[in-house]
N, C-alpha and C positions, 0 to 999 in steps of 0.2 A: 750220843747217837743222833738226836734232834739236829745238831748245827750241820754233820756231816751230810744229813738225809741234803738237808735244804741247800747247801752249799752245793752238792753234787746235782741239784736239781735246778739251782740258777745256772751251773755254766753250758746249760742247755739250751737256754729260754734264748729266743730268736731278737735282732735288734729292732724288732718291731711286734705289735701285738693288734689284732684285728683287733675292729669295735664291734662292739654287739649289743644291740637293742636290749634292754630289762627284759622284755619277753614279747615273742611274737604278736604282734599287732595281728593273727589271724588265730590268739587263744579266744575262749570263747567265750569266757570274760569281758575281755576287752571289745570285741564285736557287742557285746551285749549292752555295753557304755553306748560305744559309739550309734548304734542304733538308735538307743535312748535321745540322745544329742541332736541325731537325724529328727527324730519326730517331734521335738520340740523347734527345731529348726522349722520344718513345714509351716507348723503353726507359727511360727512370727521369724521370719530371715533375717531379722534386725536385732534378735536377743542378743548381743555383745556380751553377756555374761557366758550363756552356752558356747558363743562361738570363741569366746576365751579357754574356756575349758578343753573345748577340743581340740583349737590350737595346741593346745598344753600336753594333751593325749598325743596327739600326731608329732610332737616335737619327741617324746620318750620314747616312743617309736621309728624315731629317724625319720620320719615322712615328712623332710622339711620342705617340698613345695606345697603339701597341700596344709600343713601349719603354715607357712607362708599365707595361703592365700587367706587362710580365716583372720590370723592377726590383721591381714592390710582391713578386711573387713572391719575388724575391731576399731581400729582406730578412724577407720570413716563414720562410724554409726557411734562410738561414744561421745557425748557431750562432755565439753571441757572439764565441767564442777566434776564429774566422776573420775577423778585425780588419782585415784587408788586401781581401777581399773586402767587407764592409758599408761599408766606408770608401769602395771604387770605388763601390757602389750609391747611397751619400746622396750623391756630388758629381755620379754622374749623374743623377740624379733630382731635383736642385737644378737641373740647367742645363735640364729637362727642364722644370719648374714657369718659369724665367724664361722659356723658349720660348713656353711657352703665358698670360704672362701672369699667373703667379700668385705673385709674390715674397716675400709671407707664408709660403707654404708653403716654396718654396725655403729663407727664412731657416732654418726648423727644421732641415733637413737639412745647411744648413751650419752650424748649430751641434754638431750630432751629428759631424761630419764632422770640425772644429776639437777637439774632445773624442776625437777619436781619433788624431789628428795635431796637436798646437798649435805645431809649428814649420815647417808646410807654410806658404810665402808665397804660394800661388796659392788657396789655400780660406780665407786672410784679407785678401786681396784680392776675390775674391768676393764673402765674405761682406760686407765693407766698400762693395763697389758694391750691394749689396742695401740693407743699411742704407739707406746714402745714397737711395736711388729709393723707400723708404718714410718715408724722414724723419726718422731714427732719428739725427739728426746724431751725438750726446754717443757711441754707442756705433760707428756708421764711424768719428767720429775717437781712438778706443781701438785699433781695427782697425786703419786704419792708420799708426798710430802703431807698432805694435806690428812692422808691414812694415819699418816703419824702422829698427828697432830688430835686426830678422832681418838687413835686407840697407838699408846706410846710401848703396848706388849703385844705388837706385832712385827716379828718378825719377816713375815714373807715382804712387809713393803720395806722394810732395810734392805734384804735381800738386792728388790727392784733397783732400789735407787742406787747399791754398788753398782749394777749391771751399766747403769746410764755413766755413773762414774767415770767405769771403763771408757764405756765410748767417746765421753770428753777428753778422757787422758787422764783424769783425775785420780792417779792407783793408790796415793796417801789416804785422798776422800775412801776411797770405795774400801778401802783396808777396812777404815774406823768404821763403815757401813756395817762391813762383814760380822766385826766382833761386833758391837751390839745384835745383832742375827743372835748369834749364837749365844751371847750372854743372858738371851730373854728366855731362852729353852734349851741350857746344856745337854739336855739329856735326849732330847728327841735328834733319832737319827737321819730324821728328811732334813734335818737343817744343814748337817754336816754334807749331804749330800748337794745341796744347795750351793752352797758357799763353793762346793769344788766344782762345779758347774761355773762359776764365776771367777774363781782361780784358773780357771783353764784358758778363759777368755783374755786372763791376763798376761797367759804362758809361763804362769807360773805352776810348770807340772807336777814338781816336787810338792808342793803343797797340797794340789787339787789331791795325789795318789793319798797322801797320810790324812786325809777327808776323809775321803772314800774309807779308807783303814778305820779312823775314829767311827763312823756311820758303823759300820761293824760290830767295833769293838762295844757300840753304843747298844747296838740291838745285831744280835750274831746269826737274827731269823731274817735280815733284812734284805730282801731280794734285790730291789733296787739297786743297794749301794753295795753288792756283790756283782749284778750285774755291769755296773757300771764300772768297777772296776777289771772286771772281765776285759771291757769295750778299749779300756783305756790300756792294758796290755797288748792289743791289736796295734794300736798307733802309737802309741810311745811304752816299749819295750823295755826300754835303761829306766827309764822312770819308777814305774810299775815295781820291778823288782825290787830297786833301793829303797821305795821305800816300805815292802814289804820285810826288807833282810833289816830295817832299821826296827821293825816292829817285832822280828824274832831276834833280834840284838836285847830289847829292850822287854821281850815276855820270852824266853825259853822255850819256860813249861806249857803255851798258851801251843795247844794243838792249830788250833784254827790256821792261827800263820801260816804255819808251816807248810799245811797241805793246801792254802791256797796259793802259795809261792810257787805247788808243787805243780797244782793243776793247770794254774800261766804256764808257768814254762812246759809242760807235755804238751800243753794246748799249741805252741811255737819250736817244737821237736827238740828242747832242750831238755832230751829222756833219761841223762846222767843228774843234774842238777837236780830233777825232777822225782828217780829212783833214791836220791840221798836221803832228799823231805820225806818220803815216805817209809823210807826205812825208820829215820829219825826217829818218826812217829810211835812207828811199832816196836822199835828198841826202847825207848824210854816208855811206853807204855801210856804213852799219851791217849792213845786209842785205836781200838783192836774191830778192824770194820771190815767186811768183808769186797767192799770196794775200792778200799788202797791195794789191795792183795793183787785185784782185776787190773789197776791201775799199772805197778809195778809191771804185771803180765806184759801189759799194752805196751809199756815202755821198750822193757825186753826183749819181746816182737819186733818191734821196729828198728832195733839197733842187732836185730837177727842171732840174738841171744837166746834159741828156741826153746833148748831141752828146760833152761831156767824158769822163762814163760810159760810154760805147761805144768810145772811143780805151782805156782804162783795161780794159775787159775784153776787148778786142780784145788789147793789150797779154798781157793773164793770160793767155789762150788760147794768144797764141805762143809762150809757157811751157809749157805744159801742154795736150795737146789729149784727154785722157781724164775731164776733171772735169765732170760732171752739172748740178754748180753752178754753177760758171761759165756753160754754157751756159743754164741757167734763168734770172738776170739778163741775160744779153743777151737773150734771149726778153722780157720785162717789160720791158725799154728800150727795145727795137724798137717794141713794140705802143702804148709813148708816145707814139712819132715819128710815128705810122702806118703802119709798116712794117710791116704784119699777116702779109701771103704771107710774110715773112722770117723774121716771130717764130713761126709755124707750122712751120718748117726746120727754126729752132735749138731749138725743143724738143724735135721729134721726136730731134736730135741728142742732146739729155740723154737722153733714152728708150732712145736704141740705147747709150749706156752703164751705165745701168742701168733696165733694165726694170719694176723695181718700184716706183720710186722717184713716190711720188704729189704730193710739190709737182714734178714733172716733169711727169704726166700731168695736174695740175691746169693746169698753165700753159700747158700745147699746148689744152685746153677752151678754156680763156680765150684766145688767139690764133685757136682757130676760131670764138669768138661775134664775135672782130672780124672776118673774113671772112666771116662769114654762116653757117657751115655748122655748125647748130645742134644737127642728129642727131649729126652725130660727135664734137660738142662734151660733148655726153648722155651717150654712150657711155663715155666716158672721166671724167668727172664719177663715174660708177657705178662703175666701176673702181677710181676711188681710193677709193670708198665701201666695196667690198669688200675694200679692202686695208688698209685703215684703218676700221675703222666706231668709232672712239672718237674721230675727229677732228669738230666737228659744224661745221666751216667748209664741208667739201667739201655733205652735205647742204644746206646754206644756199647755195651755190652755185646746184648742182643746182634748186632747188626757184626759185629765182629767174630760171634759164634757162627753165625750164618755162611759168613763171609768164607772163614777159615776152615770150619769145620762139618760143613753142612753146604757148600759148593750150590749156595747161593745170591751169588752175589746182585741179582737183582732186589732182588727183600732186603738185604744188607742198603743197597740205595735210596730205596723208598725212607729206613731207618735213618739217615745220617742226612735226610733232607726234610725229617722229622725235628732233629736239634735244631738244624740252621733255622728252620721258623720259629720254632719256639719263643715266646715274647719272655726274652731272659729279664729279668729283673735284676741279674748280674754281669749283664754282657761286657763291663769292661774288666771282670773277672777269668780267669783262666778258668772256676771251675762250669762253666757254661758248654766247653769242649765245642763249641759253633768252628772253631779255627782249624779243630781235629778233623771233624764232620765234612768242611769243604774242602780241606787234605784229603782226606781218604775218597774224595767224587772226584778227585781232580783238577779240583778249582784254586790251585796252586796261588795264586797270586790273591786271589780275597784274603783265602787262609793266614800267608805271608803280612798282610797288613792289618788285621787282626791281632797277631801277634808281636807286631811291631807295637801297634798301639796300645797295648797293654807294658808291655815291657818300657815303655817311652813316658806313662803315663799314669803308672798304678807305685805305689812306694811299695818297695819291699823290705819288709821288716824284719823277716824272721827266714826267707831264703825260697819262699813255696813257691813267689810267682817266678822265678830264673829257674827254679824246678821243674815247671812247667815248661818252661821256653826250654830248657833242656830234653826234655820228652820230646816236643813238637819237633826242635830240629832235626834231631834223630831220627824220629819218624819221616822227618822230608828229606833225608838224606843228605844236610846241611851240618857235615860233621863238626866243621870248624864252627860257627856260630853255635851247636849243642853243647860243645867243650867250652865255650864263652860261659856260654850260662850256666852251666855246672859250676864251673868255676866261682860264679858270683855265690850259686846258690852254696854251696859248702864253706864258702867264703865266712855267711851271714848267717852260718849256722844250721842249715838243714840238715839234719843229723839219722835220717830212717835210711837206717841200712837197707834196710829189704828191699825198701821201693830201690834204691841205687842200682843193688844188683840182684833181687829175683822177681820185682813185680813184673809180670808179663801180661796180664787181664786189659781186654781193650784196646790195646795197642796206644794204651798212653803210659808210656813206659821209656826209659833210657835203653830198650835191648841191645839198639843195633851199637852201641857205645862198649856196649859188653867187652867185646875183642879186640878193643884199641887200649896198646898198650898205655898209651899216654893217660885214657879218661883210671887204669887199675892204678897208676903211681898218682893220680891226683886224688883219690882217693885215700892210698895210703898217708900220701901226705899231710890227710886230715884224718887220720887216725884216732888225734885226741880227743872230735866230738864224737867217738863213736866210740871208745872206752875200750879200743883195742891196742896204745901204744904195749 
C-alpha cells in the first residue's frame, strides 16, 4: 500500500517546487537573535564576528541583500591572520552571488575561499559546479578531479566529470565516469537518478528510462526518480514505455511496473493500455487499492464507456468513502448519463470533504448548468475564481455560462480579457486558453497566431496539443484546418472519447465538428484507440 500511496502522490508533484525559508524571519525567536546582534552591533559596528553571524541569519532566511551587505562588511573589517573567519565570509557570500544569480562573482570568492583551504572537498565542489554553469569545462574538470583525488568514494564528483565528458565528446570517458558513480554506492537511488540525468545528455534515452526504473527499483518511496520518470514520459513517450514493458518482461509479479506503465500511459490518453495494467494488477492480485479502481473509472470515462465507469468508482468508494476525488469523477459520469439531480449530490459530497477544493466546486457548477440553475452555477464558478485566480479554465467557464446562459455578455468580456492578461507561465501551452479568450472578444487574428505558434512550435507527443488546435478551429469556424488537427491528434493517439464527442463546457470543445460527416468516419476509423472495433 506504501509504494502505491507514494507513487499516486508523485504523479502529482508539479515540475517545479517553491523555495521556502527554514522559518519566517518574522518568528519571534529569530527577531529575538536578530535584536541581540543589533545591540551588540551598536556597541562596536566593526564586530565581524556578530556581523558574520547575522550574515548567516539573514542568508537562512533568504534576505540575501541585507546578508549581502553585512558579508561585504565582514570582509572589510576582518584582518587577514583571521583566516577562519574570511574563509566562512567568501563561501558565504559565493552561495549568496549563486542565490542571486551571479556565478562570475561567486567564482572569485570561491577562488579566495579554495586559497585559503585547498583541501576542503565542499568549496571544490562548489567551485567546480560554478565552473561548470559558466562554461569553464577545462578548469571544473581540474576541480573535480582534484575531489577525487581528496576523497576517491565520492561519487557526485564522477558524476560531474561524465557531465564535462559529455561536453568534450568524450561518451567512452564519461561511460567509465558513470559506472565508477555507481560502483561506489549501488544501492543508493539519487545516484541511479544521476547518471540518467547524464545519459539523457547523451541521448542515450533508453538508458537514462531503465535509471530511472533501477532508482525505483532501488528505493520504491523515491519521489524524485518517479517524478522524473513521469517528466521523461512527457518528452520521450517510446522511450518511457520500453523501458518500462522491459522491466515487467523481466519482474511479472513486481506490481509497481505495472501500474506505473499504467499511470504514463492514462497520463498520455492511452486508456486501453492503461485499463490492461490495472486490471493485471487486480487479477493477479498484485494489489487490491482502491485508486486503480478510481483509475480504471477515469479511463472508462474517457473512452465514454459510462455504465462500466460508475460500477468502477462505485467499486472505489466502497473502499474509501472520504476521497474528494472519487466523488468528482462520479459527479462527471453521472452528468454523461444525464443523471444531473445525482451528479449535483455527489459533488456537493466532494465539497463536504473538502471545502476548498475547486475542481470540486467547478464540478457542482457544471452539474447545476445541467439542471438549469445557473445563479448558483455562478456562484461557485467565482469561488473557484477566488480561490484559484491563476487557473484561467475556471474564468473561461464562468464567462461562457454568462455568456450563454445568463445573456451577459458583457461580464462574459470583462472575463475573457481576464485570461488574455494573465501572466501565463504556460503561454506557449494550449492550456492557457489566451487564444480562446481573444476568439471569443473577436480578436480573430491574435487568436489565429497564437495558435499557429503553438502548433508550429510545441512538440506533440501524445496528440493533446492538435486537440486543442482542433477545439479552437471549430470554434473559429475554420472547419478544414479543425479536421487537420483532429486528424493529427487521433493520429498520435488521443484517445478521450468524450471529449471528441460530448464535451461541451466552455466552448473548448470539437461541437461544431459534431455534424460533419467526414470528422464521425474519422473517427471510426480510429476506432481501435478507442476499444470499439
Amino acid at each position: 500500500m506504501k509504494f502505491f500511496k507514494t507513487a499516486l502522490a508523485a504523479s502529482l508533484i508539479t515540475l517545479s517546487y517553491p523555495s521556502f525559508a527554514q522559518s519566517s524571519i518574522q518568528n519571534p525567536i529569530t527577531q529575538a537573535v536578530l535584536a541581540a546582534y543589533e545591540e551588540e552591533l551598536n556597541e562596536n559596528p566593526r564586530n565581524y564576528n556578530v556581523l558574520i553571524n547575522r550574515a548567516d541569519e539573514y542568508y537562512r532566511h533568504d534576505e540575501y541583500i541585507r546578508a549581502l551587505a553585512d558579508v561585504d562588511k565582514v570582509l572589510e573589517y576582518t584582518p587577514a591572520a583571521e583566516t577562519d573567519v574570511r574563509l566562512r565570509a567568501y563561501i558565504l557570500r559565493a552561495g549568496i552571488y549563486n542565490e542571486t544569480k551571479r556565478p562570475a562573482q561567486a567564482l572569485e570568492d570561491l577562488k579566495e575561499a579554495d586559497r585559503l583551504a585547498p583541501l576542503s572537498y565542499s568549496i571544490l565542489y562548489q567551485k567546480g559546479n560554478t565552473e561548470y554553469l559558466l562554461g569553464r569545462y577545462a578548469e571544473a574538470k581540474n576541480d573535480f578531479q582534484r575531489c577525487v583525488n581528496l576523497n576517491p568514494r565520492t561519487p557526485e564528483a564522477y558524476i560531474n566529470l561524465a557531465r564535462i565528458a559529455v561536453m568534450e565528446n568524450n561518451l567512452g570517458i564519461a561511460n567509465e565516469f558513470l559506472a565508477s558513480a555507481v560502483n561506489i554506492d549501488p544501492n543508493n537511488a539519487d545516484i541511479y537518478v544521476r547518471r540518467a540525468s547524464v545519459r539523457r545528455q547523451m541521448s542515450d534515452h533508453n538508458g537514462a528510462v531503465d535509471d530511472l526504473i533501477l532508482a525505483i527499483s532501488t528505493d520504491a518511496n523515491h519521489s524524485k526518480g518517479m517524478q522524473e520518470l513521469i517528466d521523461y514520459g512527457n518528452t520521450n513517450y517510446p522511450a518511457t514505455m520500453a523501458g518500462l514493458s522491459n522491466a515487467v518482461s523481466q519482474a511479472p509479479q513486481v506490481g509497481m511496473f505495472r501500474y506505473i506503465r499504467a499511470m504514463i500511459a492514462q497520463a498520455h490518453f492511452h486508456y486501453l493500455a492503461a485499463i490492461e495494467d490495472y486490471n493485471t494488477i487486480l487479477k493477479e492480485n498484485l494489489y487490491n487499492y482502491h485508486g486503480i479502481y478510481a483509475s480504471i473509472a477515469e479511463c472508462q470515462y474517457c473512452l465514454g464507456n459510462y455504465t462500466e465507469a460508475l460500477d468502477n468508482i462505485d467499486h472505489a468508494l466502497s473502499m474509501i468513502r472520504d476521497n474528494a476525488g472519487h466523488y468528482i469523477l462520479k459527479s462527471s459520469i453521472l452528468r454523461a448519463i444525464g443523471r444531473n439531480e445525482e451528479a449535483v449530490k455527489t459533488a456537493a459530497a466532494a465539497l463536504a470533504i473538502d471545502r476548498e477544493s475547486c475542481p470540486a466546486l467547478v464540478e457542482m457548477a457544471l452539474a447545476y448548468i445541467a439542471t438549469g440553475n445557473y445563479d448558483e452555477a455562478s456562484n461557485l464558478l467565482g469561488e473557484a475564481m477566488l480561490t484559484d485566480a491563476e487557473t484561467p479554465l475556471y474564468p473561461m467557464l464562468k464567462a461562457w455560462l454568462l455568456e450563454k446562459y445568463l445573456d451577459n455578455a458583457q461580464s462574459a468580456r470583462m472575463l475573457y480579457e481576464t485570461v488574455i492578461e494573465m501572466d501565463h507561465f504556460y503561454i506557449d501551452n494550449p492550456r492557457s486558453l489566451k487564444g480562446f479568450a481573444q476568439l471569443f472578444m473577436g480578436d480573430k487574428d491574435s487568436a489565429n497566431r497564437w495558435m499557429e505558434n503553438i502548433l508550429n512550435t510545441v512538440t506533440d507527443t501524445d496528440g493533446l496539443i492538435h486537440y486543442y488546435g482542433a477545439c479552437f478551429y471549430a470554434q473559429a469556424g475554420d472547419t478544414e484546418k479543425a479536421m487537420e488537427c483532429a486528424s493529427k491528434a487521433l493520429d498520435l493517439g488521443y484517445a478521450n472519447y468524450h471529449n471528441w464527442t460530448e464535451a461541451i463546457d466552455g466552448r473548448i470543445n470539437v461541437e461544431p465538428l459534431r455534424d460533419d460527416l467526414r470528422f464521425l468516419n474519422m473517427l471510426h476509423r480510429h476506432d481501435a484507440i478507442f476499444g470499439k472495433e
